[in-house]
C-alpha positions in Angstrom: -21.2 1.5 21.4 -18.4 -0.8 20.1 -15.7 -1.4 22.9 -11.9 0.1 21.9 -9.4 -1.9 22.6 -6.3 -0.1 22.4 -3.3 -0.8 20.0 0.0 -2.4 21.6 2.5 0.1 23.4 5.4 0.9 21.4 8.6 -0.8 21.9 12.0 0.4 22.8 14.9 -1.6 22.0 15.3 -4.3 24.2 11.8 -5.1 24.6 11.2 -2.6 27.4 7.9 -0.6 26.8 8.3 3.4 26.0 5.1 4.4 28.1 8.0 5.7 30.9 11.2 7.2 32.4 12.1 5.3 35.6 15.2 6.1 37.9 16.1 4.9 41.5 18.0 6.9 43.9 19.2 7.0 47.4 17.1 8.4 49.9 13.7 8.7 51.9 10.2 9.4 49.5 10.0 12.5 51.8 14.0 13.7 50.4 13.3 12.9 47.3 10.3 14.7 46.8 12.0 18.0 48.0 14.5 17.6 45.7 12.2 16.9 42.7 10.5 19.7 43.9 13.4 22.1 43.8 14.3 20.7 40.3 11.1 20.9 38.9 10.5 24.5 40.2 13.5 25.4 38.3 12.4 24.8 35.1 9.0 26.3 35.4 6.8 23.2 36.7 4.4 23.2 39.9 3.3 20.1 41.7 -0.5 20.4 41.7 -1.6 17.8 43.5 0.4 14.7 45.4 -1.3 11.5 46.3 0.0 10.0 49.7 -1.3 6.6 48.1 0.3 4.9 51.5 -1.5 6.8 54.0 -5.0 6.8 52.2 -4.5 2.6 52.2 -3.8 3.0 56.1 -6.7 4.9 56.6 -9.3 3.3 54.7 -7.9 -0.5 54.7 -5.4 0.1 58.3 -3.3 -1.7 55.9 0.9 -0.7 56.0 2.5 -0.5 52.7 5.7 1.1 51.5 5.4 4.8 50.7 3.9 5.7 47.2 2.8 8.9 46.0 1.4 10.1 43.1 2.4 13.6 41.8 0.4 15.6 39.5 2.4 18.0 37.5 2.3 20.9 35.1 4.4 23.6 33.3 1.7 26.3 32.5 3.7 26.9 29.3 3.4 23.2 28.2 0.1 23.2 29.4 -0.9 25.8 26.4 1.1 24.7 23.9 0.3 20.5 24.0 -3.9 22.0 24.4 -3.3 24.5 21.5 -2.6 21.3 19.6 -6.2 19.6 20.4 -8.0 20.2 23.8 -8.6 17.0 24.0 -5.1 15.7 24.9 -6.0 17.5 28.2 -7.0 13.9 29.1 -3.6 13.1 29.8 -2.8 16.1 31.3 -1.6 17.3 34.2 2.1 14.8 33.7 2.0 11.9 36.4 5.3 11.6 38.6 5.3 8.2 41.0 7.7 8.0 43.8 8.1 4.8 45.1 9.7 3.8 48.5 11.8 0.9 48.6 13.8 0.9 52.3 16.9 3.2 51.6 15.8 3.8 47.6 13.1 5.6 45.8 12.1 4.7 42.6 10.9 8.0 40.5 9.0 7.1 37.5 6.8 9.4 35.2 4.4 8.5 32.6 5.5 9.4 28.6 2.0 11.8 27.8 3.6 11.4 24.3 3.0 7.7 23.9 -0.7 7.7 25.1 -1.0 10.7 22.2 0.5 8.4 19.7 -1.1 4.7 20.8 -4.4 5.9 21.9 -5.3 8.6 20.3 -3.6 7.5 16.9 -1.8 11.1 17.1 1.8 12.6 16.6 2.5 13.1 20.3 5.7 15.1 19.5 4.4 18.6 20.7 5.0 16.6 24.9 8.5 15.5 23.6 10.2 18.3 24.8 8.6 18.8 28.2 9.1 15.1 28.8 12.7 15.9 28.8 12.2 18.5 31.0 11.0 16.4 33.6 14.0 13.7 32.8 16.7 16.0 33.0 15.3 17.3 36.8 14.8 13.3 37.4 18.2 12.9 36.9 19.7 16.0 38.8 18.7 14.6 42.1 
């Protein structure tokens, strides 16, 4: 089997990469995440899973870092309509949130499922446009 080596990431203007959304905000990881929470659940989205990446380093390494956590989340509705497209861009689903502790900031990123459509599956990705958004627009009410 021939190995696939992915095409470059699309560029936004300024040479900043479009695979994305990043905001940083005042508070602790354990603020912000109730916030994002509240913010998500308004608009119709429910936190599967979270990943206290921190605490499993403590545990298994009994090594300290700054907290990090990985958020796996979904919006039944999206969830439907982005698989009604093809099931197989369930591989990039349920959308990843980060959270990213940083003394009195948190860094909230969240990966564009859109541009893994488009780069590595050589798909339109536009049908996760629109819930991309979604997830901006509560990024940026907290």
């Amino acid at each position: 089997m021939a190995l696939h080596i992915p095409p470059p990431l699309r560029k936004m203007q300024k040479s900043s990469f479009m695979y994305k959304y990043e905001r940083k905000v005042n508070g602790t990881v354990e603020e912000v995440y109730g916030k994002l929470f509240t913010e998500l659940k308004k608009r119709g989205y429910v936190v599967l899973s979270y990943i206290d990446v921190a605490q499993i380093l403590k545990n298994a390494l009994k090594k300290d870092v700054d907290p990090y956590y990985i958020l796996n989340v979904c919006k039944p509705s999206a969830a439907d309509e982005i698989l009604s497209v093809s099931r197989d861009y369930g591989l990039f689903l349920p959308c990843k949130i980060v959270l990213k502790g940083e003394g009195d900031k948190v860094t909230i990123s969240m990966q564009y499922v859109s541009t893994q459509i488009n780069d590595y599956m050589g798909q339109d990705g536009n049908v996760a446009v629109k819930y991309e958004k979604e997830i901006e627009e509560a990024i940026k009410d907290i």
